[in-house]
C-alpha positions as CSV (number, residue, x, y, z in Angstrom):
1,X,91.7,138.2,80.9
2,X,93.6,140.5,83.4
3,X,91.1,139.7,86.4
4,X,91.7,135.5,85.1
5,X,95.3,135.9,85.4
6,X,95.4,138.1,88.7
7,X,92.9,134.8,90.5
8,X,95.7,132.7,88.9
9,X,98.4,134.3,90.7
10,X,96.5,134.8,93.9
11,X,95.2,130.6,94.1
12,X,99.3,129.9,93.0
13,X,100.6,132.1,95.8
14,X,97.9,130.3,98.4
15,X,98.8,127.1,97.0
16,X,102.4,127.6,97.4
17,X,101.4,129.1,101.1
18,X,100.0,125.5,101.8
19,X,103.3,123.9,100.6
20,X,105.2,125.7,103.0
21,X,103.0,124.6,105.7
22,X,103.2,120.9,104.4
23,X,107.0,121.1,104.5
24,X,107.4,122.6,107.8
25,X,105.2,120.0,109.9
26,X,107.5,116.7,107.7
27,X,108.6,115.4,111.1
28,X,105.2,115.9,112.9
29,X,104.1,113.2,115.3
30,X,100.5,111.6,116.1
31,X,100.1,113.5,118.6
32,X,101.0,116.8,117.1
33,X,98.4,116.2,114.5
34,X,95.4,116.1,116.5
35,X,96.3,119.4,117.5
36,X,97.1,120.8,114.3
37,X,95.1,122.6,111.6
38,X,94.9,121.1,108.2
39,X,96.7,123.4,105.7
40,X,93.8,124.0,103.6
41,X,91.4,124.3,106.5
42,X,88.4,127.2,105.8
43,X,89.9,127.3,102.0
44,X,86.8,128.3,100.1
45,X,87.8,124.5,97.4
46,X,85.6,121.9,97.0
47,X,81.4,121.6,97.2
48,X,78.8,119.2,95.8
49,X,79.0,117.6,92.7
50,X,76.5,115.3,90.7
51,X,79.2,113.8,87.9
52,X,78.7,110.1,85.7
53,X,81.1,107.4,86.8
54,X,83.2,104.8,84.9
55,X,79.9,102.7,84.8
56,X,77.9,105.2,83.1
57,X,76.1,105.5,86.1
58,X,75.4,108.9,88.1
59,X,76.7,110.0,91.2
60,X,76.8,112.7,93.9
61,X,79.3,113.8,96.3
62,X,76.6,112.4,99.1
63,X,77.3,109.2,98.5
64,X,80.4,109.2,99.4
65,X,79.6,111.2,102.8
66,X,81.7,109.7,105.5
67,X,84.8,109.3,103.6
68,X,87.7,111.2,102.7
69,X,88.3,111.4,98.8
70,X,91.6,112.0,97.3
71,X,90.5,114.3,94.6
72,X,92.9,114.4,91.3
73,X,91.9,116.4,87.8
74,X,93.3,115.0,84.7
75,X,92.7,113.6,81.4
76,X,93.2,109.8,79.8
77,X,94.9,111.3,76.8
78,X,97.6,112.9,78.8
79,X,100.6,111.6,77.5
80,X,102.9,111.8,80.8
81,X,102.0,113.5,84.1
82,X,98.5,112.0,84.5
83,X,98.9,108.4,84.2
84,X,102.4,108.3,86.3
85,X,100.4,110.1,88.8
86,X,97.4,108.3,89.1
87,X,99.8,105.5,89.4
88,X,101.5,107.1,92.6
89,X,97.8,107.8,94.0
90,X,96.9,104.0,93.6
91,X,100.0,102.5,95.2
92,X,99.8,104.8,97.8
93,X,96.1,103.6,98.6
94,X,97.8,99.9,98.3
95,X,100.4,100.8,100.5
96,X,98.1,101.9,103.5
97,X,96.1,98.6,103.4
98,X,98.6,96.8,103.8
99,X,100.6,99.0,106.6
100,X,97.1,100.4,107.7
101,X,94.1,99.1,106.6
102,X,91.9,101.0,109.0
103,X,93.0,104.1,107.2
104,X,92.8,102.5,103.4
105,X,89.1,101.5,103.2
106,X,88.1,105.3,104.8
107,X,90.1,106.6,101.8
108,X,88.0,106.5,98.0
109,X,90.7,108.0,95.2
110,X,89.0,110.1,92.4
111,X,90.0,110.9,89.3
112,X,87.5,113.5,87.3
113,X,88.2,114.5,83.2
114,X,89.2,117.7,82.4
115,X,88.5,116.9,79.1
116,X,85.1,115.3,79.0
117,X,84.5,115.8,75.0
118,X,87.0,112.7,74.6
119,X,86.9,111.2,78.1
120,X,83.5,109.1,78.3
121,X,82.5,106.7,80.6
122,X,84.2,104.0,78.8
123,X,87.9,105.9,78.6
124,X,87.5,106.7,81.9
125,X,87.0,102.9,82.9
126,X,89.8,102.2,81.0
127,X,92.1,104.7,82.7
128,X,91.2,104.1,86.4
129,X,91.2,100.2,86.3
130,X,94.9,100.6,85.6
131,X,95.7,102.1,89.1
132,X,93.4,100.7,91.7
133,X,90.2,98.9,91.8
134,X,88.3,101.6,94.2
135,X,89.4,104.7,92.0
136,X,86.2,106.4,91.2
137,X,86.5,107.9,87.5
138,X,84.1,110.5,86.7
139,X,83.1,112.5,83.7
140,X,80.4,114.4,82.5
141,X,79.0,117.4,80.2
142,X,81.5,120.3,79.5
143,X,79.8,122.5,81.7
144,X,79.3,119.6,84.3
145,X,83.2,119.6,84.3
146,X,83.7,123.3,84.3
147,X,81.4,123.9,87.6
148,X,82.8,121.2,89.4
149,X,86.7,122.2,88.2
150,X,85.8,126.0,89.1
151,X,84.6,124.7,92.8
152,X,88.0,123.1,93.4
153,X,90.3,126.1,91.5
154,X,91.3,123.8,89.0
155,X,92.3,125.7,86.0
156,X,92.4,124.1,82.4
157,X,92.5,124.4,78.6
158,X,92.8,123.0,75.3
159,X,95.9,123.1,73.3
160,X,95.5,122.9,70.1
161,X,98.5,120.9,68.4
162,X,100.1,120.5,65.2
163,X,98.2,116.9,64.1
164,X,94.8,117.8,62.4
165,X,92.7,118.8,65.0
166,X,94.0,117.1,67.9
167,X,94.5,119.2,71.3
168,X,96.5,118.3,74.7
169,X,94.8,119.8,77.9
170,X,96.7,122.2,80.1
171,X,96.2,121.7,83.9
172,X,97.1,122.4,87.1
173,X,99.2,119.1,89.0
174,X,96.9,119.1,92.0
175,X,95.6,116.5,94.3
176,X,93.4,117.0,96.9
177,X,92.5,115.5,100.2
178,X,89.6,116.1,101.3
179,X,87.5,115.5,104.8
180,X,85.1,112.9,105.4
181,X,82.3,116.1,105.3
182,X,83.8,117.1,102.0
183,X,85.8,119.9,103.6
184,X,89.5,120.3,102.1
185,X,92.2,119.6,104.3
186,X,95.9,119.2,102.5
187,X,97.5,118.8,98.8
188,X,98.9,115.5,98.1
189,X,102.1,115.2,97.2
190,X,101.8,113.7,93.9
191,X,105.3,114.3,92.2
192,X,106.9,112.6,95.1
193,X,106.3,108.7,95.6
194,X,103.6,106.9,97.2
195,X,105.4,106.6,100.3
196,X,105.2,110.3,100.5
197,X,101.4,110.4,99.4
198,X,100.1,108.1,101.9
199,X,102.7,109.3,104.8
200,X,100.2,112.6,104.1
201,X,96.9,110.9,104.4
202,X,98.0,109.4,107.2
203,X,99.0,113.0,109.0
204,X,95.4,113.8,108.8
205,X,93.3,111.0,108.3
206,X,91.5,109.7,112.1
C-alpha cells in the first residue's frame, strides 16, 4: 500500500508539473506552438487498447489511428462531476465545428467506464448520446478496464455507501489529449468551460 500511495504522489506531482506548464503558455500564439513541446510529451500514458463500444461492438485504438482522441475516465452512475464534464467535453467539440471545423472532425471524444460491472454497453449508450453524437463510449471486462486505466495512470475504486450494497467510484478528474499516433500531448481543462477546453485542442491540434 506504501509503494501505491508513493506512485500516487509522484503521477499527482507530474500532473501538477503539467499544469504549470499549461498555465504559463495561456497567451501563446500560432506560431509559438509549432515550436513548442506538448506538456505531456515522452510521458510514459497511454498505449493500445481493445475495449466494447456503446454498440456492443469491439474496438481497438487502430481504428481510430490518425486522429487525436480526447480521452476522459468516468462512470454513468456518477452523480455530479462526470456528467457535467462530459457535457463541457461535448460543447467544446460543438464549439470547434462551428469556429473550426477543420480542427472538429480530426477530434473523436472518448469516454471509458471505470466502473464496468454496472456500465454496459447499453448505460454507456445512454450516457454518451447525451453530450455529443461522435463520443465513443467504451466499456469492457474488469480487468479489460483495469489494464487500459493502469496505461493512462488513472487511479480508481469503489466506495461502498450506506444504501444496501450500492458503491460510488472514486477517480481521478482527468482528461486527456492525445496525438493522432496515440502519443499524449496535454490535460484538458475540464473544470473550466468549453471555451477553455477547445481553446487547448486548438494550441496543439495541426
Amino acid at each position: 500500500m506504501a509503494g501505491f500511495a508513493m506512485n500516487q504522489i509522484v503521477f499527482r506531482s507530474a500532473i501538477a508539473a503539467a499544469l504549470l506548464a499549461l498555465a504559463g503558455c495561456g497567451d501563446a500564439s500560432p506560431a509559438d506552438n509549432a515550436t513548442a513541446e506538448a506538456p505531456l510529451a515522452g510521458a510514459t500514458i497511454g498505449g493500445p487498447f481493445t475495449l466494447t463500444n456503446q454498440d456492443g461492438e469491439r474496438v481497438s485504438d487502430t481504428e481510430f489511428a490518425g486522429k487525436y482522441r480526447v480521452m476522459y475516465f468516468g462512470y454513468t452512475y456518477c452523480p455530479d462531476i462526470c456528467p457535467v464534464d462530459a457535457q463541457r467535453i461535448g460543447a467544446a467539440v460543438r464549439l470547434l465545428e462551428k469556429t473550426d471545423p477543420a480542427i472538429a472532425e480530426r477530434i473523436v471524444p472518448f469516454f471509458v467506464t471505470v466502473d464496468p460491472q454496472r456500465d454496459g454497453p447499453a448505460e454507456v449508450k445512454a450516457f454518451v448520446s447525451n453530450f455529443h453524437p461522435r463520443m465513443v463510449g467504451l466499456t469492457g471486462t474488469p480487468e479489460e478496464i483495469a489494464a487500459v486505466a493502469k496505461r493512462f495512470a488513472i487511479y480508481y475504486a469503489a466506495q461502498p455507501t450506506s444504501e444496501g450494497g450500492g458503491y460510488l467510484v472514486d477517480h481521478q478528474q482527468l482528461s486527456y489529449l492525445m496525438g493522432p499516433n496515440g502519443e499524449p500531448i496535454a490535460l484538458l481543462p475540464v473544470e473550466e468551460s468549453p471555451e477553455a477546453i477547445a481553446a487547448e485542442i486548438k494550441r496543439w491540434v495541426t
